[in-house]
Each structure stands twice: as C-alpha cells, then as structure tokens.
One Martini backbone bead per residue (centre of mass of N, CA, C, O) as a GRO file, in nm:
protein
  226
    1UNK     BB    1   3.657 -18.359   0.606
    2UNK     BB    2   3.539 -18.211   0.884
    3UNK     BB    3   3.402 -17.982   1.038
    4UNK     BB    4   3.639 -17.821   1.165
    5UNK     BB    5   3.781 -17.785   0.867
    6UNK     BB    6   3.567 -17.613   0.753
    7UNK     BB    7   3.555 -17.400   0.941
    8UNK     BB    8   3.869 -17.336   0.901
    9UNK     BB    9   3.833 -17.307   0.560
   10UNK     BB   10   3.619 -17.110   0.507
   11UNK     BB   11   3.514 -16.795   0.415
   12UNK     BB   12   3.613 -16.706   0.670
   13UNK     BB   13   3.793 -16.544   0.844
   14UNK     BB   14   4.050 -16.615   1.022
   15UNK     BB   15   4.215 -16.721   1.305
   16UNK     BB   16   4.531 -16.783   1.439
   17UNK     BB   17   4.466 -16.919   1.685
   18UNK     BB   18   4.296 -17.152   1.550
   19UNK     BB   19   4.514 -17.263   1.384
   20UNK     BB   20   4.702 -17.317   1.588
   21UNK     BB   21   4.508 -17.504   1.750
   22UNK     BB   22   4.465 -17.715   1.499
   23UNK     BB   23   4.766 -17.836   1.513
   24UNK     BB   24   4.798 -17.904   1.732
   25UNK     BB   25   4.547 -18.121   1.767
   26UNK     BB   26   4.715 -18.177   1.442
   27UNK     BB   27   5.005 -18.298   1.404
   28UNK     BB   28   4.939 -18.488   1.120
   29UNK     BB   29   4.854 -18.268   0.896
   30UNK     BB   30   5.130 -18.199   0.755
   31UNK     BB   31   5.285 -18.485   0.751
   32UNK     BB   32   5.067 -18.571   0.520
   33UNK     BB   33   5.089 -18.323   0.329
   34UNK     BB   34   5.293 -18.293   0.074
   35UNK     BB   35   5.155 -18.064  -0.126
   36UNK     BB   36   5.180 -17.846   0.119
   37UNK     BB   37   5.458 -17.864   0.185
   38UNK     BB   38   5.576 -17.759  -0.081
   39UNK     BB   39   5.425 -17.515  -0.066
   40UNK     BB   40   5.576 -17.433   0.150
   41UNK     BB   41   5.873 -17.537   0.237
   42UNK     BB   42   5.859 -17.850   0.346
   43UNK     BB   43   6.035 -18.101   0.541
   44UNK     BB   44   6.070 -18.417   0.666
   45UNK     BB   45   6.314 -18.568   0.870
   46UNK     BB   46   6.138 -18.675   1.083
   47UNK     BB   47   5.855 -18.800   1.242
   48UNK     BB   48   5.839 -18.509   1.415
   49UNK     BB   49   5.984 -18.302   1.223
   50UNK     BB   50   6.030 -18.025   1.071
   51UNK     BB   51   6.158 -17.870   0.790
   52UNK     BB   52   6.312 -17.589   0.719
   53UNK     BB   53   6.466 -17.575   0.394
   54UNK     BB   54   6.495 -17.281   0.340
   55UNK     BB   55   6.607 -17.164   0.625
   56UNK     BB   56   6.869 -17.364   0.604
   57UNK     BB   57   6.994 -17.255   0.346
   58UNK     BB   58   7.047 -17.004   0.445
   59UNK     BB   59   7.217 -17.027   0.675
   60UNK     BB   60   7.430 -17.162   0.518
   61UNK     BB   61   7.482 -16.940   0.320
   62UNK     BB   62   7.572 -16.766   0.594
   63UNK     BB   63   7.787 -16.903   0.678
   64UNK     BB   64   7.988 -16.914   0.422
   65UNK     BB   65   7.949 -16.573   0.405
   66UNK     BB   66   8.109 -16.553   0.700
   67UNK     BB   67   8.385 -16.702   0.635
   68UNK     BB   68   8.483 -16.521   0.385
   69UNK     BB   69   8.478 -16.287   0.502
   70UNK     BB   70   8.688 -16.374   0.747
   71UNK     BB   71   8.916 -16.419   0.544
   72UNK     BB   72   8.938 -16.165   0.417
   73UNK     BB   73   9.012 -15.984   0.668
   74UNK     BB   74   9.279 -16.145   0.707
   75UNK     BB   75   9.440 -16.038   0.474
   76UNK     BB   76   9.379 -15.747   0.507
   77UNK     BB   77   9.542 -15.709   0.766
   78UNK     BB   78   9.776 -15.855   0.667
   79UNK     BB   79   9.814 -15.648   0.425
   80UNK     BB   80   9.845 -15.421   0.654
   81UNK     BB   81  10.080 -15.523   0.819
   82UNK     BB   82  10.294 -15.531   0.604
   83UNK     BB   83  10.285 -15.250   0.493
   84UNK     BB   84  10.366 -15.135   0.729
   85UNK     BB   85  10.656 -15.315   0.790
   86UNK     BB   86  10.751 -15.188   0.483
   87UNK     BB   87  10.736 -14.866   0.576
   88UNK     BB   88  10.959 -14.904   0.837
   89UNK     BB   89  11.180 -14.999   0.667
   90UNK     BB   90  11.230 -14.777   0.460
   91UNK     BB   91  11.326 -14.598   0.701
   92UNK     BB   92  11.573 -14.781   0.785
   93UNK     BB   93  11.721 -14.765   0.549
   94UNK     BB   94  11.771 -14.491   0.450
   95UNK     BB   95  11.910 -14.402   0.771
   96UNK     BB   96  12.178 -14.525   0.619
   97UNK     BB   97  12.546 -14.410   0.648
   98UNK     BB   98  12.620 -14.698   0.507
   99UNK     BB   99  12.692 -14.997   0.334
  100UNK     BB  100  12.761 -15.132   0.646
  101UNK     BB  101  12.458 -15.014   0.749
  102UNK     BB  102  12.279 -15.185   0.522
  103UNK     BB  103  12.316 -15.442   0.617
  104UNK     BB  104  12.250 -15.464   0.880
  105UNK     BB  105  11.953 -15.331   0.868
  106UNK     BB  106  11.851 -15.578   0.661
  107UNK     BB  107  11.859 -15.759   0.893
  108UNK     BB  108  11.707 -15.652   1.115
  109UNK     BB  109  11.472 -15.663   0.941
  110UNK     BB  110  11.415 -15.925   0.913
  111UNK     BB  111  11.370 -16.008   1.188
  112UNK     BB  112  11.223 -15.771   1.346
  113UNK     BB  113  10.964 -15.727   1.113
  114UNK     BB  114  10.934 -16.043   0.973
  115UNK     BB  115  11.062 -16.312   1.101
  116UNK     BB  116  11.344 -16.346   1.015
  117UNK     BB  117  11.690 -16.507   0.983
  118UNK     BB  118  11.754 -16.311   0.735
  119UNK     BB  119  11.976 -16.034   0.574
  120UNK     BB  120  12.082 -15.984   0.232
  121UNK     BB  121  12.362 -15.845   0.085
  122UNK     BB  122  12.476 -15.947  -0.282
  123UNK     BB  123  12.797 -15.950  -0.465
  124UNK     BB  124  12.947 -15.884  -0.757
  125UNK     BB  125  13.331 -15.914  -0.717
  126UNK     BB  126  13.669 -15.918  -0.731
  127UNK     BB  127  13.659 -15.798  -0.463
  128UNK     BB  128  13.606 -15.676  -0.195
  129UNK     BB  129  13.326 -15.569  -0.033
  130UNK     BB  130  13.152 -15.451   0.124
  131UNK     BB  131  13.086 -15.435   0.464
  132UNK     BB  132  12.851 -15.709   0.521
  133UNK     BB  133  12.895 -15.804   0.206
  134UNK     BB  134  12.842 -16.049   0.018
  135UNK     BB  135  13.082 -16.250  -0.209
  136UNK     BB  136  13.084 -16.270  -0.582
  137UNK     BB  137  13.123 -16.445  -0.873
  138UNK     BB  138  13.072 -16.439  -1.160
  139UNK     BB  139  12.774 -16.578  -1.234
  140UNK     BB  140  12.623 -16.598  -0.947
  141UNK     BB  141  12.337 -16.518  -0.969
  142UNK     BB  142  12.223 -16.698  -1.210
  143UNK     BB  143  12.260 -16.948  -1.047
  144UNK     BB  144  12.090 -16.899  -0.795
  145UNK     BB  145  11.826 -16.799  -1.001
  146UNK     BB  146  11.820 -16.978  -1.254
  147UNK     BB  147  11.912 -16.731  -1.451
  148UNK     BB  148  11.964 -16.447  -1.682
  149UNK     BB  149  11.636 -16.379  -1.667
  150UNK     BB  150  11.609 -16.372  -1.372
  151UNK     BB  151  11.472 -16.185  -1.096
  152UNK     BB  152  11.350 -16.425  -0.925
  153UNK     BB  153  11.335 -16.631  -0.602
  154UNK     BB  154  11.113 -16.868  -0.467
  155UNK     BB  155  11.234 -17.080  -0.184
  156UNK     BB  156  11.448 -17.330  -0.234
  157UNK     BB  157  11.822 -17.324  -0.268
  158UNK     BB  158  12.117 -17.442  -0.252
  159UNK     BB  159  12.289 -17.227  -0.391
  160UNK     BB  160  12.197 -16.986  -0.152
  161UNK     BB  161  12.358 -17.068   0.120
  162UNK     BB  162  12.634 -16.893   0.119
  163UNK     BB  163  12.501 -16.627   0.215
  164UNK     BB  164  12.417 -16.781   0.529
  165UNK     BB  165  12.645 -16.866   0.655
  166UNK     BB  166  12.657 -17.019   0.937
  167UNK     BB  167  12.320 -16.995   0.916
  168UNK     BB  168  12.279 -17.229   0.671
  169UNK     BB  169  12.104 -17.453   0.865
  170UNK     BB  170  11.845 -17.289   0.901
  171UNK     BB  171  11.758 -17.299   0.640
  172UNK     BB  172  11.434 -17.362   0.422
  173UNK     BB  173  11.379 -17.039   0.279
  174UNK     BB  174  11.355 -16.839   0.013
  175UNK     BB  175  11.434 -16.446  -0.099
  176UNK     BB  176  11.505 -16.323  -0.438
  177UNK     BB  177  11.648 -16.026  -0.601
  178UNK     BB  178  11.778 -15.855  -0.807
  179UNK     BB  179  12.058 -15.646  -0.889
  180UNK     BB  180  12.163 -15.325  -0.975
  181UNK     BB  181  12.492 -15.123  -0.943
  182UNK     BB  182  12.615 -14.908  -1.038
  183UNK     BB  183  12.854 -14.765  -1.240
  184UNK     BB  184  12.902 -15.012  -1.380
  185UNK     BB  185  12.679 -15.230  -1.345
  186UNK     BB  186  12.632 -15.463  -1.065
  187UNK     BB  187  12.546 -15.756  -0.974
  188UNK     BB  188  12.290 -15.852  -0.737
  189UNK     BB  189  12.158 -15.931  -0.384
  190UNK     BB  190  11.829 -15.967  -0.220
  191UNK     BB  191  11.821 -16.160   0.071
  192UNK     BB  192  11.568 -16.397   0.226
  193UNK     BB  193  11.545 -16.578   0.548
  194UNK     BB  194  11.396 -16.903   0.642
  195UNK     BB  195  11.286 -17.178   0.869
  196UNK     BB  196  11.055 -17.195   0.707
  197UNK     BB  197  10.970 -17.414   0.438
  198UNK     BB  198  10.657 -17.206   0.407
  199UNK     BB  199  10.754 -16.924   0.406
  200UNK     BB  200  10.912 -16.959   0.044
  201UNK     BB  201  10.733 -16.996  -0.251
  202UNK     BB  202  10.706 -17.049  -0.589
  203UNK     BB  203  10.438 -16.923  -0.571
  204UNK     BB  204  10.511 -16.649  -0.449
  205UNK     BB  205  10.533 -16.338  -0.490
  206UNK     BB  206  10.782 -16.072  -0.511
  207UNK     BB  207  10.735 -15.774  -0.488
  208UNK     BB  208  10.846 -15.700  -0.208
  209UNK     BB  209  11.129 -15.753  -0.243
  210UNK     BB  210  11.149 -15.571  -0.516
  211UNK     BB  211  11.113 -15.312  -0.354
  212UNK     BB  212  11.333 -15.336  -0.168
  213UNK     BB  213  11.582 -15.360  -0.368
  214UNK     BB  214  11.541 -15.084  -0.493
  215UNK     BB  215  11.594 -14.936  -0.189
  216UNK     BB  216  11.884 -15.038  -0.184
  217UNK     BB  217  11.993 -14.916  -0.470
  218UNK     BB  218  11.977 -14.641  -0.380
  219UNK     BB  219  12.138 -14.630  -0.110
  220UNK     BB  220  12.407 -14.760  -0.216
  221UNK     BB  221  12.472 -14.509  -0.414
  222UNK     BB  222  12.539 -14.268  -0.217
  223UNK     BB  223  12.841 -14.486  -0.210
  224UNK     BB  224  13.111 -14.552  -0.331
  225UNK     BB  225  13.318 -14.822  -0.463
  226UNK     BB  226  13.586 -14.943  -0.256
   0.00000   0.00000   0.00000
C-alpha cells in the first residue's frame, strides 16, 4: 500500500470526497481485490464495469413481484367484470313475463352480456315443450352430461349439438349444468354455446353457471307447464 492509501485508511475520519477521489484516480483498485468485492456485495461483471449483484437481485424480484400483482389485478377486475354482468343477467331473467320470454331473454343475455353465440333452456317432456325451448326425450340429459350422477358439464360435448339448432356448426364449446323443475321434477338443462373452442373447458368451474341455472328454475317454477 504506497502513501496515499495509507493516509486515506489511517485512523483520521475519512472525508468522502476523498474516498470518491481516490477510487477515481485508482480505478483498478476494486476491481482488483476480491474479497473486498464479496465483502461490498459486488461483483465484476465485465473488464469495466461493476456489477451491484445485490442490487440487480432485488431489482429482478421487483419486477417478478410487479407482474405477479399485475396479473392477479387483471383476474380481479375480470372477476369483478363478470360478477357485474351476473348480477344484470339475473335482473333480466326475474323481468321474464313467461317461460318463452325467459327462453328468449336466456339467449339474449348469453350474447350480450357474456359474448356467447347461444343460450339455451331444454326440458325432457313426453309433449312439446314451453315455446322457444328445446325438447328432449328421457335420459337425454344424462347422455348430453354423460352421467347420470353428474351435473355439469364443461368443454365441447358433441352429444349437446342438437340443443343449438340451426347455429350448431358455429358452437366448438359448451357450458351446461343440470336443472330440475315443477313438482313432479322434470330434468332440464340450462346451456351456454361459445364459438372459441377455449370458451369452455373440462378445467373450468361451473359455479357461475349453476347459480344462473338456479335462478332459470325458480322463474320458470312461476308458470304452470302447459
């Protein structure tokens, strides 16, 4: 160590400005001692250049923890959107006059409020069915859900094409959950058609749709099956 290094490290206080001076001045003197780098928490990344290892660690676990918040923001709004749009849904379905205006309004929120290309009410019944819903013959329900224990179904079925008429060649994903209605109960689906084939997958809950199907069969229990 020559003179200045030992005046600059001797036991007087320090004054930064020399410290800056001297590193300018000795620009290899970090860059050079190891175990002062370890000791600072810095390591050489290039000929010139330090590298603030700690610094950059954090900075990365910023940015990780910045998108991290950033997506659950974005699940948060949609689950915020789509709650929204489930509770003007069933102020529309209450508002039904009758069971082929609560067909109607079905389909209707279907499209405009979820962006699906179908909304469907169908019954098993020997006769015909209210107007503007779909008619099934006995056990057409459990073959549609593939199960006579199961509930709901999520996912492309090709069983449940029949339900979306004419527009069944644009359906490539459905959303369908189980319903029974009047005294004696009589099985029914209420069914949601999307054009993406990743609408709706076998992966997805079906929660919002079996709330929706509840609120179809309390409404439709309003009028007597004719």
């Amino acid at each position: 160590m020559d003179g200045s290094q030992g005046e600059l490290f001797g036991a007087a206080p320090l004054d930064p400005s020399e410290v800056r001076r001297f590193l300018a001045d000795n620009p290899d003197f970090l860059k050079g001692d190891d175990g002062l780098l370890a000791e600072l928490g810095l390591t050489v990344a290039t000929s010139n250049v330090v590298e603030f290892a700690p610094l950059a660690r954090v900075h990365a676990a910023h940015q990780e923890e910045t998108k991290q918040r950033q997506m659950l923001e974005e699940v948060a709004r949609a689950n915020f959107a789509a709650q929204a749009q489930t509770h003007g849904a069933v102020v529309d379905l209450l508002d039904a006059r009758n069971n082929s205006d609560l067909a109607r309004r079905v389909d209707e929120v279907a499209r405009s409020r979820f962006g699906l290309a179908a909304g469907v009410i169908a019954l098993e019944c020997e006769g015909l069915p209210p107007a503007g819903w779909r008619g099934l013959v006995a056990g057409q329900v459990d073959l549609i859900l593939d199960g006579s224990h199961r509930l709901a179904r999520m996912g492309f079925a090709p069983t449940a094409m029949g339900l979306f008429g004419e527009g069944a060649d644009g359906i490539a994903s459905m959303a369908m959950v189980r319903m029974a209605i009047w005294e004696p109960a009589r099985q029914g689906l209420l069914a949601f058609g999307s054009t993406d084939p990743g609408g709706f997958t076998a992966e997805m809950g079906s929660e919002l749709v079996a709330f929706l199907a509840r609120v179809v069969e309390r409404t439709a229990e309003r009028w007597p099956l004719l």
